[in-house]
Kinemage of the C-alpha trace (Angstrom):
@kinemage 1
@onewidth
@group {chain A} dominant
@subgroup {mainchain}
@vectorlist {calphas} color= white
{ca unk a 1} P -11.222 25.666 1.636
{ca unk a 2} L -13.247 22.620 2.931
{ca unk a 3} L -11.900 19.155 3.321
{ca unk a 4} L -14.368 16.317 4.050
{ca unk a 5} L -13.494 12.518 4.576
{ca unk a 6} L -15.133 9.732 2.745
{ca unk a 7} L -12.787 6.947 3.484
{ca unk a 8} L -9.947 6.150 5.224
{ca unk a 9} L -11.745 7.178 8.726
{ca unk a 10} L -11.332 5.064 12.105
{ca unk a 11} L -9.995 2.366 9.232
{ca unk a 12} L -7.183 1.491 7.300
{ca unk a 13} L -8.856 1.513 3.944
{ca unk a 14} L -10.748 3.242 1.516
{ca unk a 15} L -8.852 6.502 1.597
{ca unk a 16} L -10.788 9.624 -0.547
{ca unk a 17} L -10.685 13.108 0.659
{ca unk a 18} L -12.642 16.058 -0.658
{ca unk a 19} L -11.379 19.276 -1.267
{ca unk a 20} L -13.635 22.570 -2.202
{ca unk a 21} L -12.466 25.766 -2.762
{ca unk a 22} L -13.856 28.636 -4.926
{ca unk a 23} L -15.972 26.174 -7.263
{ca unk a 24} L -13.314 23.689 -7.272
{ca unk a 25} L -13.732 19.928 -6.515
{ca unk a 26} L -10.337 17.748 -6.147
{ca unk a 27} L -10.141 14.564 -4.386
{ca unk a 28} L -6.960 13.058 -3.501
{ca unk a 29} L -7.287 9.121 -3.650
{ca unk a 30} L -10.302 6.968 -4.660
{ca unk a 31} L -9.449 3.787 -3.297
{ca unk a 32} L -11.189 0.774 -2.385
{ca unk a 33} L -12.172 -0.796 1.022
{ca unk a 34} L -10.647 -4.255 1.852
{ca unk a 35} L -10.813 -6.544 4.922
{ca unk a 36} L -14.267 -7.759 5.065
{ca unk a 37} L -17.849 -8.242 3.821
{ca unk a 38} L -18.622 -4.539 4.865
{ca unk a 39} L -15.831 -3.222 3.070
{ca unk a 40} L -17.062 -4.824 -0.258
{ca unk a 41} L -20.603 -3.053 0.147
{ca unk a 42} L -19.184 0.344 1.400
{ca unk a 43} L -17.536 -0.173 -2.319
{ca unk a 44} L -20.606 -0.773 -3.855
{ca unk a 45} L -22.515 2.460 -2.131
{ca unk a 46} L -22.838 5.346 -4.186
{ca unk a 47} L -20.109 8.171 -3.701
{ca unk a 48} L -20.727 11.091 -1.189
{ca unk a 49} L -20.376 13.623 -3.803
{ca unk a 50} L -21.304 13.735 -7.272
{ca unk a 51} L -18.523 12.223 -9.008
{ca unk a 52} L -19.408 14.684 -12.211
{ca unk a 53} L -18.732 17.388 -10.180
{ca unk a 54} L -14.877 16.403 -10.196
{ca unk a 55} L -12.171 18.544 -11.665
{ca unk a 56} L -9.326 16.460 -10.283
{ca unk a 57} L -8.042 13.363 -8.675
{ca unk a 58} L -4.800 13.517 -7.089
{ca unk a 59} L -3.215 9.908 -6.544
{ca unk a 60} L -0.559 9.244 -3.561
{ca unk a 61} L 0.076 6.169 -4.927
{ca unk a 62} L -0.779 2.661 -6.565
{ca unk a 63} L -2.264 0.123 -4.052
{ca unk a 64} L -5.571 -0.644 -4.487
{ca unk a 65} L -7.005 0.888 -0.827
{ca unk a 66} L -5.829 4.271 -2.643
{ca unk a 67} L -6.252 4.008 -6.660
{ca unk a 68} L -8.827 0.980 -6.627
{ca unk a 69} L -12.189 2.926 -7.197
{ca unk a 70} L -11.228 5.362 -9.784
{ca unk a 71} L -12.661 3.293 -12.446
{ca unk a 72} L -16.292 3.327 -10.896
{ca unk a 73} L -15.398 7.427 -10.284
{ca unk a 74} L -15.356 7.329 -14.308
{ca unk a 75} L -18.129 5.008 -14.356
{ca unk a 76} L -20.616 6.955 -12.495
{ca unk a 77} L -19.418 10.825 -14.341
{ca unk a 78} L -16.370 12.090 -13.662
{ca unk a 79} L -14.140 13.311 -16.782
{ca unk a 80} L -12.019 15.807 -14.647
{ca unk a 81} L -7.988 14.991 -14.556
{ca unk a 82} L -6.686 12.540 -12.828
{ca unk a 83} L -2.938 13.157 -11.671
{ca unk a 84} L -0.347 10.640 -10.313
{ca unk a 85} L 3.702 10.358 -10.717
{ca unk a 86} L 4.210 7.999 -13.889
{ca unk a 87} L 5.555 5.182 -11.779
{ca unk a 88} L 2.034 4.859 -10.138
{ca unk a 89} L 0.122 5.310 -13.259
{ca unk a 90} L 1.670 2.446 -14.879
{ca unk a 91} L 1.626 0.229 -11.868
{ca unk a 92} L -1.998 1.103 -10.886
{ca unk a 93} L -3.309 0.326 -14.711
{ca unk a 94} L -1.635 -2.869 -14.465
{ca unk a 95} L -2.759 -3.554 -10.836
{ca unk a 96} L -6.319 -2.835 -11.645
{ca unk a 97} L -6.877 -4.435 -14.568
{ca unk a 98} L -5.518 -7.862 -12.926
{ca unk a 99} L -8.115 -7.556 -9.796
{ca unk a 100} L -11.166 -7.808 -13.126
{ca unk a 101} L -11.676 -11.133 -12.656
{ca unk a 102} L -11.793 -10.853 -8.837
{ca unk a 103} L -14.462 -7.973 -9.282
{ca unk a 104} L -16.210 -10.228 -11.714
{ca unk a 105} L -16.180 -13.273 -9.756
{ca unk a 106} L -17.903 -11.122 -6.802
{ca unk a 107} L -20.302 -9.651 -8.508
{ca unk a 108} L -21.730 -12.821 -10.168
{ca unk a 109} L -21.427 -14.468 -6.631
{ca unk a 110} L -23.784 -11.667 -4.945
{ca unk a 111} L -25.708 -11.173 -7.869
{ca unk a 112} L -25.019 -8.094 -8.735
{ca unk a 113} L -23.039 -5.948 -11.793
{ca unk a 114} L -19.296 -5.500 -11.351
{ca unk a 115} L -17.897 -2.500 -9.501
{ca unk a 116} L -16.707 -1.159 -12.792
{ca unk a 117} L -15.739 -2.578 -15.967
{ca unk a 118} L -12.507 -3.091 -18.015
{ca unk a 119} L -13.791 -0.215 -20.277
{ca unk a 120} L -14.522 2.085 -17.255
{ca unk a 121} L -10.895 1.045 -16.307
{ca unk a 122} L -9.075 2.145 -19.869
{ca unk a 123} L -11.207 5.605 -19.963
{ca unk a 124} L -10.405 6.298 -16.226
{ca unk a 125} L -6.705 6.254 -17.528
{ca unk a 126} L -7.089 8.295 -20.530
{ca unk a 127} L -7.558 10.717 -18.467
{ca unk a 128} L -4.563 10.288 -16.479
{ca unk a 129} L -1.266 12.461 -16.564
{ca unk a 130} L 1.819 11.796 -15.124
{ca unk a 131} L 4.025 14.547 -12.800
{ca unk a 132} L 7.246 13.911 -11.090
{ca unk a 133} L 8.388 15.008 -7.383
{ca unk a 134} L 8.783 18.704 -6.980
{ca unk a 135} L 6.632 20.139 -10.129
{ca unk a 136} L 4.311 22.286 -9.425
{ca unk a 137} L 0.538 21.805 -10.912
{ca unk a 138} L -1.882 24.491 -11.219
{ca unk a 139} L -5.526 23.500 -10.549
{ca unk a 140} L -7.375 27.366 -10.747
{ca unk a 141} L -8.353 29.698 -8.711
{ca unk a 142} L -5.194 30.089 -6.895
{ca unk a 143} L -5.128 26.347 -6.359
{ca unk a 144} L -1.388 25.031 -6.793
{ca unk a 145} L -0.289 20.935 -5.861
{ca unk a 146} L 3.312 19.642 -5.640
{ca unk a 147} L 4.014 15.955 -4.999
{ca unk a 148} L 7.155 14.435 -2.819
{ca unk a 149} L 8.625 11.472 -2.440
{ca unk a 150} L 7.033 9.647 0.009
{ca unk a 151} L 9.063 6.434 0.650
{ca unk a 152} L 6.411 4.031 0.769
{ca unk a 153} L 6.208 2.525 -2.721
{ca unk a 154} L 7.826 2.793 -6.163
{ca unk a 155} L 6.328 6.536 -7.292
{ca unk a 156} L 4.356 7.116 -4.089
{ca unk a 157} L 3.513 10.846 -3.130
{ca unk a 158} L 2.471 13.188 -0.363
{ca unk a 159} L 0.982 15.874 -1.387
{ca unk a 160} L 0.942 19.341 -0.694
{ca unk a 161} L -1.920 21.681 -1.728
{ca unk a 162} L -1.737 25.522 -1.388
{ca unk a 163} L -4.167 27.987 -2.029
{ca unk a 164} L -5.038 31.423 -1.168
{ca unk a 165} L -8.284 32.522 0.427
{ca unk a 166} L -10.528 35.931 -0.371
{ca unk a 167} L -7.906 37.808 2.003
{ca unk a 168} L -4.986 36.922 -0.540
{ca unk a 169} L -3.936 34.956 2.520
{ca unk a 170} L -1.780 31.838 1.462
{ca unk a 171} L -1.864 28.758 3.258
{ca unk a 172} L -1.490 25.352 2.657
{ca unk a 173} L -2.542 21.180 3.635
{ca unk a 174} L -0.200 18.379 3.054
{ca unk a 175} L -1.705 14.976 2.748
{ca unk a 176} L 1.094 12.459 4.212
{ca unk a 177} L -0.406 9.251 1.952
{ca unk a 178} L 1.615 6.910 3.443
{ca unk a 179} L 4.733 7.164 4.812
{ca unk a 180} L 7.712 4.962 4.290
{ca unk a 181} L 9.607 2.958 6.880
{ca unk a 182} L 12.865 4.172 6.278
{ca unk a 183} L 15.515 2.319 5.569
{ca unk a 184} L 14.194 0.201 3.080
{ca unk a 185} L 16.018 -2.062 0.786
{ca unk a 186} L 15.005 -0.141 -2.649
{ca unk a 187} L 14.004 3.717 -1.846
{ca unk a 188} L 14.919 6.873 -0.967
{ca unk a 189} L 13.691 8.520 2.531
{ca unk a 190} L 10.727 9.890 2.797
{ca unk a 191} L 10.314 14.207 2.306
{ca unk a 192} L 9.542 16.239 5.088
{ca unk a 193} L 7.003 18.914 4.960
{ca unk a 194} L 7.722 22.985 5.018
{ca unk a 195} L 5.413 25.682 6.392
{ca unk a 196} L 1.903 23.528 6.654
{ca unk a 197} L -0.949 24.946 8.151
{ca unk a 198} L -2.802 21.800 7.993
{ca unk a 199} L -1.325 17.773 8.112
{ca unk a 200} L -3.631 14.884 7.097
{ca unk a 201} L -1.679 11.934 8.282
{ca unk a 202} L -2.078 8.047 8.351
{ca unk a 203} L -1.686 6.110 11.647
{ca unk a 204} L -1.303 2.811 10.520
{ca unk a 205} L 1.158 1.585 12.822
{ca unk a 206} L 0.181 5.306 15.031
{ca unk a 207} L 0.049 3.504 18.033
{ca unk a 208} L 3.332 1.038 17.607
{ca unk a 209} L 7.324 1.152 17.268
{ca unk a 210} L 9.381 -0.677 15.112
{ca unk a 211} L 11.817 -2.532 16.679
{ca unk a 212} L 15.091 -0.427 14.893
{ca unk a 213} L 17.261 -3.077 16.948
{ca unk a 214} L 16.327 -5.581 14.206
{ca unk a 215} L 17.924 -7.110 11.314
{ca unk a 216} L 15.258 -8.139 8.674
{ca unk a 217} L 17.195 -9.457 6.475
{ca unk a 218} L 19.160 -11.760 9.301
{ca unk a 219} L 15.750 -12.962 10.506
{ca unk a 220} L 14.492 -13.758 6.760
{ca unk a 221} L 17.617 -16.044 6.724
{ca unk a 222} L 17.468 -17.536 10.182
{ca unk a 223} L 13.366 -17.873 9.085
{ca unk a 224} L 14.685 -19.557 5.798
{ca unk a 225} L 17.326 -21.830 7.206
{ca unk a 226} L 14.866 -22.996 9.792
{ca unk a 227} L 12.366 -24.192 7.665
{ca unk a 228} L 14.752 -25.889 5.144
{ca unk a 229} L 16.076 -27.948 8.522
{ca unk a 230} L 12.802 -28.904 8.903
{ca unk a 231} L 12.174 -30.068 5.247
{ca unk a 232} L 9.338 -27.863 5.334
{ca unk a 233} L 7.832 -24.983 2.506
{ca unk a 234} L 8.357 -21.582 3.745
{ca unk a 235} L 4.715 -19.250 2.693
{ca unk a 236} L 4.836 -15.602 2.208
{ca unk a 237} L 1.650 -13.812 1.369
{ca unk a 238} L 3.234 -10.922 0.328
{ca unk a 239} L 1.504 -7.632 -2.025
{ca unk a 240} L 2.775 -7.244 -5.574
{ca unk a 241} L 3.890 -4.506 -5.057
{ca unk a 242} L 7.219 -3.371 -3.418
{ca unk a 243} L 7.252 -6.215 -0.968
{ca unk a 244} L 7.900 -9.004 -3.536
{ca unk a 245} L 10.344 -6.550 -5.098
{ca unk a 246} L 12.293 -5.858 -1.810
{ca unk a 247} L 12.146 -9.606 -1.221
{ca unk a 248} L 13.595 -10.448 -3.912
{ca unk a 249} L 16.621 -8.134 -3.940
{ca unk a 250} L 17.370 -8.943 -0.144
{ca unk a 251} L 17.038 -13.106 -0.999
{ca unk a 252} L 19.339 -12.038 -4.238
{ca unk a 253} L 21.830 -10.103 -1.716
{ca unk a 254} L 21.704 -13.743 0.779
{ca unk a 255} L 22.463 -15.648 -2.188
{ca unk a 256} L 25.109 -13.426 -3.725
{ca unk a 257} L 26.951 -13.121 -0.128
{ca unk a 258} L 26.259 -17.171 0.471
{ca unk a 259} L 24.656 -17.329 3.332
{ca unk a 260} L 21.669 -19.508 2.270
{ca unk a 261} L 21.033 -23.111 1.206
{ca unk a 262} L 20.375 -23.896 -1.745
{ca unk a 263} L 16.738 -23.696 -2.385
{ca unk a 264} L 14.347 -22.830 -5.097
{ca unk a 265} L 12.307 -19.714 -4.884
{ca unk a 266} L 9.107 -19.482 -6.708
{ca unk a 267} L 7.578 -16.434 -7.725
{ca unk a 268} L 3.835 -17.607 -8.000
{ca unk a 269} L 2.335 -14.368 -8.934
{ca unk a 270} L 1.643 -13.054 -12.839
{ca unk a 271} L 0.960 -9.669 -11.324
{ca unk a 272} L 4.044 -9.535 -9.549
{ca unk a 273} L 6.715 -10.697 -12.645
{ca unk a 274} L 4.616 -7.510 -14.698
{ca unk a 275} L 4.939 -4.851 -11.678
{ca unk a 276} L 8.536 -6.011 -11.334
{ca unk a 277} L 9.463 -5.194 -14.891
{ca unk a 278} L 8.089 -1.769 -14.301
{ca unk a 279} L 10.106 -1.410 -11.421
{ca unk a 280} L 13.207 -1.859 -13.911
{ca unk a 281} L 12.147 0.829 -16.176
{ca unk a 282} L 12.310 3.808 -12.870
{ca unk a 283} L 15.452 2.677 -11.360
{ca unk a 284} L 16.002 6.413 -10.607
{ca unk a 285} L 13.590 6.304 -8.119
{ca unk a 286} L 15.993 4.093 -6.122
{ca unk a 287} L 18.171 5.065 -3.591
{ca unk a 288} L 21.772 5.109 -4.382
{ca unk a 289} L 23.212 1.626 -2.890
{ca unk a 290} L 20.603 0.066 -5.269
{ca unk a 291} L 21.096 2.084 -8.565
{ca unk a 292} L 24.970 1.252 -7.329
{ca unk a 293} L 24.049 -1.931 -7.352
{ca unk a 294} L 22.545 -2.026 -10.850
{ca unk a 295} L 25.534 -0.213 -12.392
{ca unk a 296} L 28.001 -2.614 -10.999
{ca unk a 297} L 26.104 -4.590 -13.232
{ca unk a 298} L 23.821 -6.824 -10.273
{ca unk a 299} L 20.199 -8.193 -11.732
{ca unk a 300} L 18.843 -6.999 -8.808
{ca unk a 301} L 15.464 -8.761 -9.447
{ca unk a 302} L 17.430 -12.645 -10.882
{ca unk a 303} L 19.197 -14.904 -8.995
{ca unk a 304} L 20.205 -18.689 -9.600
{ca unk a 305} L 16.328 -20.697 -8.052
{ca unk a 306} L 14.412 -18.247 -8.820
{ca unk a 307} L 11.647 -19.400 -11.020
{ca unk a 308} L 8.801 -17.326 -11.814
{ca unk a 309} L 5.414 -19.376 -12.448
{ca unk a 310} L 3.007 -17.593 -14.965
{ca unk a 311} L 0.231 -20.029 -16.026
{ca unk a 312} L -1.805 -21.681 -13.374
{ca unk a 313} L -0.813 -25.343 -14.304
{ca unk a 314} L 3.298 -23.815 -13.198
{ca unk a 315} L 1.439 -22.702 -10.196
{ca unk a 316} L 0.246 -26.110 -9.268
{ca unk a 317} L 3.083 -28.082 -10.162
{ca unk a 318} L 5.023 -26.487 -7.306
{ca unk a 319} L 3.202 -28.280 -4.746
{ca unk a 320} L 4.651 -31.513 -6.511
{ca unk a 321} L 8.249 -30.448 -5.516
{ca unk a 322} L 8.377 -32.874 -1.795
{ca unk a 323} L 11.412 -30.761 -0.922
{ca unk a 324} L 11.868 -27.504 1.000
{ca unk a 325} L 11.211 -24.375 -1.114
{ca unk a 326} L 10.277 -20.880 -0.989
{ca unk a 327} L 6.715 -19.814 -2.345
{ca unk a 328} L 6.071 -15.725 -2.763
{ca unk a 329} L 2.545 -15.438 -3.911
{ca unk a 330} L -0.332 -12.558 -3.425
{ca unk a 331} L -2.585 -11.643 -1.467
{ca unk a 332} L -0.339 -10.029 0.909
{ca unk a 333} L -3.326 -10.388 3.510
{ca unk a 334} L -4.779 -14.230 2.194
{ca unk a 335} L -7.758 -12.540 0.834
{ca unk a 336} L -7.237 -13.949 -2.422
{ca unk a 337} L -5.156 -15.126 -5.178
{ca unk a 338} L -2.627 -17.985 -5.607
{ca unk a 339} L -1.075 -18.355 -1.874
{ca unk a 340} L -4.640 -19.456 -0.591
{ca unk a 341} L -4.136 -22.629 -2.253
{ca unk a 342} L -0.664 -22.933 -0.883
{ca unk a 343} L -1.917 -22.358 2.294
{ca unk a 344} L -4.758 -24.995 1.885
{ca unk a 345} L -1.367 -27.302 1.521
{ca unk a 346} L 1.040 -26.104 3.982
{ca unk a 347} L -0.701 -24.303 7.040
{ca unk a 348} L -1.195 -27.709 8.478
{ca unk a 349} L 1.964 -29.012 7.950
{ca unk a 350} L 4.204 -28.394 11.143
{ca unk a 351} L 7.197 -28.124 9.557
{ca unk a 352} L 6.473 -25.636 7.121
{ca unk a 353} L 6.179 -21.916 8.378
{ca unk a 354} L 4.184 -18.720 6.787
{ca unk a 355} L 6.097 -15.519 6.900
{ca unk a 356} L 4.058 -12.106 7.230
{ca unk a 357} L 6.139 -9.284 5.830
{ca unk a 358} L 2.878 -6.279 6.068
{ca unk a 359} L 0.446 -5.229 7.536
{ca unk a 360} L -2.486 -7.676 8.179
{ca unk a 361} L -5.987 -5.521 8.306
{ca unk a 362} L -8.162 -6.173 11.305
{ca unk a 363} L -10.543 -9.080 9.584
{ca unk a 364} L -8.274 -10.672 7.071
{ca unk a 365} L -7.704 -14.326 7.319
{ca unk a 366} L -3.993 -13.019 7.453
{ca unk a 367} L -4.965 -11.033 10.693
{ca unk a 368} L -6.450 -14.088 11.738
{ca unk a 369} L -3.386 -16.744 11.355
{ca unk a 370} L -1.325 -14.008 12.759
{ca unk a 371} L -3.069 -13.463 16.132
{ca unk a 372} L -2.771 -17.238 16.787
{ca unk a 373} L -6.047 -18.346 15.286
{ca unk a 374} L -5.438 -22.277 15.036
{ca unk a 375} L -8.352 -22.967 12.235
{ca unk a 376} L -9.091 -20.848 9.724
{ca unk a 377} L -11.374 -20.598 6.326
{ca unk a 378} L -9.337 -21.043 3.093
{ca unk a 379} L -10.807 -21.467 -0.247
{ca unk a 380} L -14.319 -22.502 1.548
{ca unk a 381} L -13.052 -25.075 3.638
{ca unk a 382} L -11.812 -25.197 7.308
{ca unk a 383} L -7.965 -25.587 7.657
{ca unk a 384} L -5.805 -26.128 10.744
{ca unk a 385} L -2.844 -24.187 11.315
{ca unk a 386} L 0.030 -26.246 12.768
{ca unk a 387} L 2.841 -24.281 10.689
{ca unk a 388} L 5.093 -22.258 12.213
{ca unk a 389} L 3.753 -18.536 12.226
{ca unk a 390} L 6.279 -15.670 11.835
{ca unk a 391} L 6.645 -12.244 10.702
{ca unk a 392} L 9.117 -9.067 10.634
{ca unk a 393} L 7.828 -5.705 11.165
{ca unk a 394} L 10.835 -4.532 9.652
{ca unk a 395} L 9.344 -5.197 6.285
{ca unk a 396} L 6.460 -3.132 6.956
{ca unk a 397} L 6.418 -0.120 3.923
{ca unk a 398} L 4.347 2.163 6.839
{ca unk a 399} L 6.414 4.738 9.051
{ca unk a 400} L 6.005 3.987 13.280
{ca unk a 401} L 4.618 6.221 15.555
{ca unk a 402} L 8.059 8.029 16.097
{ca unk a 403} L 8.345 8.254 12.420
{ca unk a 404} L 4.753 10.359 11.958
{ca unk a 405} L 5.390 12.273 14.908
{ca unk a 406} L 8.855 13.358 13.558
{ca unk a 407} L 6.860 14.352 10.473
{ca unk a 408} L 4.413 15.899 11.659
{ca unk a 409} L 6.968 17.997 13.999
{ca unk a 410} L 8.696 19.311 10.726
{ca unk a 411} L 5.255 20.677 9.761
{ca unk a 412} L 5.061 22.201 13.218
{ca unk a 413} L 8.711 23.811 13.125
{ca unk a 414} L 8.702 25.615 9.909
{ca unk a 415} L 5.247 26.330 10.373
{ca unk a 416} L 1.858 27.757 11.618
{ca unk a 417} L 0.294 24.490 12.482
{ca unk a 418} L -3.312 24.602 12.637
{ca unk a 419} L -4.996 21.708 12.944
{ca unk a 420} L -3.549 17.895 12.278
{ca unk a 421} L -5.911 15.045 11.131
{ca unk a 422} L -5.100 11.801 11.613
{ca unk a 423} L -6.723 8.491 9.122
{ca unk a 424} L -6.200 5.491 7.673
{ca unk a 425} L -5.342 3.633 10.699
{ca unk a 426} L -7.634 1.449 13.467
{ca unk a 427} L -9.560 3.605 15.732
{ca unk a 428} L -6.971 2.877 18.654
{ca unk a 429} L -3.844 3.625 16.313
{ca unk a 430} L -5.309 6.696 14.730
{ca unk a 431} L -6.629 8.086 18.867
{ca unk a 432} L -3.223 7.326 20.412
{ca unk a 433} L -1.346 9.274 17.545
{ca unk a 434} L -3.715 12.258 17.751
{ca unk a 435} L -2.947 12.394 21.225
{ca unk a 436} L 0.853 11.723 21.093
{ca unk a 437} L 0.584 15.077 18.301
{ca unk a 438} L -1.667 17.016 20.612
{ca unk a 439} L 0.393 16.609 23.842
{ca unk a 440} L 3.661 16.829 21.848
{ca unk a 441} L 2.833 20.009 19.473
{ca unk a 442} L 0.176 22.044 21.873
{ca unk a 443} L -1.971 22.014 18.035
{ca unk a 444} L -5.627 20.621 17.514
{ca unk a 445} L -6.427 16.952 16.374
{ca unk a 446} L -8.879 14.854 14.774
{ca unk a 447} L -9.659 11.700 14.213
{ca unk a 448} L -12.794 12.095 11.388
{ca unk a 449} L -15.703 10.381 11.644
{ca unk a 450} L -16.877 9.313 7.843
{ca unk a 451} L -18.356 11.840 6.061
{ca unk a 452} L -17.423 14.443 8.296
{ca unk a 453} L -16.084 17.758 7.134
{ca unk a 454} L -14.042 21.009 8.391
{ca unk a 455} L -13.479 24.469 6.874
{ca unk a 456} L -9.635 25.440 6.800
């Protein structure tokens, strides 16, 4: 078996890993680049490998940096099998087919042809089928993949691949996607690996702690109750999926239990209201105080203020309202949609505040108002930021560096543990992990280089 790394490496983004065995070609993730000018053209390059050469894509999960290029995989050959758990087909088909007219919009601007199309987009999922956590695939060739829960997002996977080499020796990789940070509001913990001879694990927050001492949801009131004091509009860029979703149920639990003001809450993303009603139809994915929750008979996505704005005219009439409210809109980094024009209104407004709830990537205009930047570029045009800035960590959906070492560890324990790579996180995240795993396990690490590759 050979794995080689085409995304993902050094970075946060991008993730696509190559697997070769016996004549057999399977990728797990195709996903897009994000963050900055050079992200959009590493998108636009032409694939490492020749995407008819494909048998099958294996999907960790729906966000874009890990599902967003399958289309232009379809688009440029492949017509292998794509699989996924049916929570992240349906919220990666919806996901992708909003971001058109973004892909549209940038192509005209740079004078080029889209990245794919919307029929590249419906073929890509025709090929699609849906597994669920514990069922075992087989790919050929002695090639078996079973996908666990993962914790990170509604349906998200790590995967495990075993196969057997020429020797009938079995062995086997597990690819980590991304790990939850448990507890969260809506899932279930993460699974632990068993008898892995080989880990490829994200280091997004590799070189950082969470701070377990702290109560999210008592900060997102204190955050809330400050800004209403103030009179001011409280921002939160936040993704469309699973953040706006465990948003909502914690501002529905503050509510419920009465220990906010009264204050409207708008729901400014389209993308968001449709993921959201997918989120309804896999409430056994949840873990059981939420499905409690729902049985007790709790709207766990409603409460009294909540208005969700569909149309763009809704969108623009919030900024009428002169009193304090609550605005949840995408991007969850200000790279796009509707919150950049609520942050054109608001970022310079001291008593307002913007509240980060994930992770900003190095380059974002999010990364940018977050490390204390006091002007920044929004919709073309230079803005000041006098608004309060705040985030919690606790709302990040990525495990800390205790987290992926504990992981890791199982794989070591039940295990022969060969060698342990370590992606999708900055260079200095993904180096301090690898050395926390080397010093800590006595096994072999790497932090890839792109395109590099490694026989197993």
């Amino acid at each position: 078996m050979k794995i080689s790394f085409y995304g993902a490496t050094q970075q946060v983004t991008g993730s696509n890993f190559l697997l070769e065995h016996k004549g057999k070609k399977i990728l797990v993730d195709c996903g897009l680049f994000q963050g900055s000018k050079f992200a959009e053209t590493l998108n636009y390059s032409s694939f490492a490998y020749d995407p008819k050469e494909i048998d099958f894509v294996l999907l960790t999960h729906s966000h874009a940096d890990h599902s967003g290029r399958l289309p232009k995989l379809y688009k440029e050959g492949f017509r292998g099998k794509f699989f996924a758990t049916k929570p992240t087909i349906d919220l990666s088909a919806i996901a992708l087919d909003d971001n058109m007219d973004l892909i549209k919009d940038e192509a005209k601007k740079d004078g080029h042809d889209p990245l794919f199309s919307s029929g590249d987009l419906h073929q890509a999922f025709l090929l699609s089928q849906g597994v669920e956590y514990g069922e075992e695939l087989d790919l050929g060739q002695d090639i078996k993949a079973i996908f666990h829960d993962a914790g990170h997002i509604l349906g998200s996977a790590i995967i495990e691949i075993n196969w057997k080499e020429e020797t009938g020796v079995s062995k086997s990789i597990y690819f980590s996607g991304d790990l939850g940070n448990y507890p969260v509001p809506l899932l279930k913990h993460y699974d632990m690996p068993n008898q892995a001879d080989y880990v490829v694990v994200e280091s997004t927050y590799g070189d950082r702690l969470h701070d377990k001492n702290v109560d999210k949801k008592e900060i997102l009131r204190q955050v809330i109750e400050e800004t209403v004091k103030k009179g001011g509009t409280l921002m939160i860029p936040t993704f469309a999926i699973e953040r706006t979703q465990e948003l909502i149920y914690e501002i529905n639990e503050l509510i419920e239990h009465e220990t906010l003001p009264k204050i409207p809450v708008f729901l400014d993303s389209p993308l968001a209201i449709k993921l959201t009603k997918v989120y309804k139809n896999y409430e056994r994915y949840f873990n059981k105080k939420v499905i409690h929750d729902i049985r007790t008979g709790d709207d766990i996505f409603n409460f009294p203020g909540l208005h969700l704005t569909f149309s763009s005219q809704e969108s623009k009439a919030i900024n009428d309202i002169k009193f304090s409210k609550i605005i949840i809109a995408g991007s969850g980094m200000s790279l796009g949609g509707r919150i950049l024009y609520h942050e054109r209104e608001y970022l310079p407004d001291p008593n307002s505040t913007i509240l980060f709830v994930g992770y900003q990537v190095e380059g974002s205009p999010g990364r940018q108002i977050l490390d204390g930047k006091k002007e920044v570029k929004i919709l073309g045009q230079k803005v000041q930021v006098n608004c309060s800035v705040r985030s919690i960590e606790g709302y990040s959906a990525h495990a800390d560096q205790v987290m992926l070492i504990d992981w890791v560890g199982k794989a070591k324990q039940d295990g022969n543990l060969k060698k342990v790579f370590i992606i999708h996180g900055e260079y200095h995240s993904s180096s301090v992990l690898s050395g926390k795993i080397r010093e800590e396990f006595n096994v072999e690490t790497f932090v890839p280089e792109m395109g590099e590759g490694f026989e197993l």
